[in-house]
N, C-alpha and C positions, 0 to 999 in steps of 0.2 A: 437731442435727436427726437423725429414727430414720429408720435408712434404708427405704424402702417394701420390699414384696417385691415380685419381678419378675410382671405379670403373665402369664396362661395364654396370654393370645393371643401373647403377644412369644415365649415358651418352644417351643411348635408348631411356630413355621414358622422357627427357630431350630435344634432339632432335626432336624426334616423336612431342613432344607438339609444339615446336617451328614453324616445317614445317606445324602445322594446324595449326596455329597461323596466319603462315605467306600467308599459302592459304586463309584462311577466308578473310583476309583484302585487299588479291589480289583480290577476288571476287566481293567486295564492290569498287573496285575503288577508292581510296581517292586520290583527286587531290587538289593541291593549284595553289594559282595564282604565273610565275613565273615574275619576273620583274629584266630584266637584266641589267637594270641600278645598280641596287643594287645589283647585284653579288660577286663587288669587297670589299663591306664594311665588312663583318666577315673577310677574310682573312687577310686585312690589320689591322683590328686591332689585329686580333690573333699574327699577324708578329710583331706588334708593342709590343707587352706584350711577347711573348715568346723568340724571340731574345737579348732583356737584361736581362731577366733571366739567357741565357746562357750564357752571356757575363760577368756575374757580378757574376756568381756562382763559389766559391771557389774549386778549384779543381788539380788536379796532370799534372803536362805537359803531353799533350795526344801523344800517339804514335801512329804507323801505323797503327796498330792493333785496335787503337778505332779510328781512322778514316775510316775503314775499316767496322767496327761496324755501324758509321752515315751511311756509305752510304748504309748499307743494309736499315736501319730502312727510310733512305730517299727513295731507290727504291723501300720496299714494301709497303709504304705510298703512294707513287706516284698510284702504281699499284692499290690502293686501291681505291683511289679516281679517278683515269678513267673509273674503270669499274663499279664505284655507278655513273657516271654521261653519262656512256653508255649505263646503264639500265636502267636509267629514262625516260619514257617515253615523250616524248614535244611535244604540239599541240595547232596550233592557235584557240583559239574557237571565233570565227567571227560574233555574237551574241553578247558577251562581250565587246571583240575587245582587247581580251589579252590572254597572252601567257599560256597555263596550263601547270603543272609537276607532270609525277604522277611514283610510283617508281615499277618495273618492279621485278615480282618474278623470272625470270632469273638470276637476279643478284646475289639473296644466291648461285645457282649451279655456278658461274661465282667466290665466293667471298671465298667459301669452301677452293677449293687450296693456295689462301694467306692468311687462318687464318690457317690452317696448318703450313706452311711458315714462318711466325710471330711468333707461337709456339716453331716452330722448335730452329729458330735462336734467342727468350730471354731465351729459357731454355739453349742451349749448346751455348751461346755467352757469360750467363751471364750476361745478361738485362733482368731477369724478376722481379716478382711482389715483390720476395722476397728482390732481387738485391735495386729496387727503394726505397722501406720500411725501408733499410738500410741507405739511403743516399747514395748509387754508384752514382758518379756523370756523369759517362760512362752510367748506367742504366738510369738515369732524361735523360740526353742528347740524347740518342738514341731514348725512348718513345715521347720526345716533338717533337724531329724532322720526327718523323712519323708523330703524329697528324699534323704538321703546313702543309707538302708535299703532303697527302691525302687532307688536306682542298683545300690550294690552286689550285693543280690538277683536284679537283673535280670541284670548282668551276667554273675557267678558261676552261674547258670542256663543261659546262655548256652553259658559254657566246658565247661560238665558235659555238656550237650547234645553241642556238637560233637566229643565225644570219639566218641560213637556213631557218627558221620555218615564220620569220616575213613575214607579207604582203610586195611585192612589190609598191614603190610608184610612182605613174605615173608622 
């Protein structure tokens, strides 16, 4: 059965909820502590679990065309993860004596264009929800390789970041 597309009225007030959703919690400021020591430790284990998955996963000799596939899904991953760790906002609070992160409602207007983007290219590439459901191994392959490019990126952004933000030490 071909799945419908969603219609306009259900997407509206879908949206609409989202953006007060997303205002409200802008309002309120929610900050965590950030500690850039530990920056590196999610990506590397995500690299260490998702890389032999793809290594070990049973699959068709890949051609140009799904190598062509990774690197979108790696360059919209990437994209994804710079501009969630360029709208974070960072600030030393000097009272504490540690680094705060708090995340910037800019970023849905900044993030809107690459989930279009990502839409675009699993629907007519053929990596999407339905593609993965199936077992496409071009589908798993291109979805993981986003998530691991968006993590790393974001993070690594991150730690580059708060090199800026640290106190000087005399």
């Amino acid at each position: 059965m071909e799945q419908l597309p969603v219609p306009l009225w259900v997407l509206i007030p879908c949206a609409a909820a989202i953006l007060y959703l997303g205002y409200r919690r802008w309002q309120r400021k929610p900050e965590r502590v950030l500690k850039p020591g530990r920056l590196w430790l999610f990506p590397t284990l995500l690299t260490a679990v998702i890389l032999p998955l793809l290594y070990l996963q049973p699959h068709r000799p890949f051609g140009a065309i799904d190598y062509a596939i990774f690197l979108t899904a790696l360059s919209l991953g990437a994209a994804t993860g710079f501009i969630r760790a360029r709208a974070t906002r960072i600030r030393y609070d000097h009272e504490r004596g540690e680094l705060m992160a708090g995340f910037s409602l800019s970023a849905l207007l900044l993030l809107i264009p690459i989930g279009f983007a990502r839409h675009i290219s699993r629907e007519y590439l053929g990596i999407g929800p339905s593609a993965v459901s199936h077992g496409d191994a071009r589908a798993i392959t291109g979805s993981l390789l986003f998530v691991l490019a968006m993590i790393i990126v974001h993070r690594l952004t991150l730690w580059l970041r708060t090199r800026d933000h640290m106190p000087k030490k005399d």
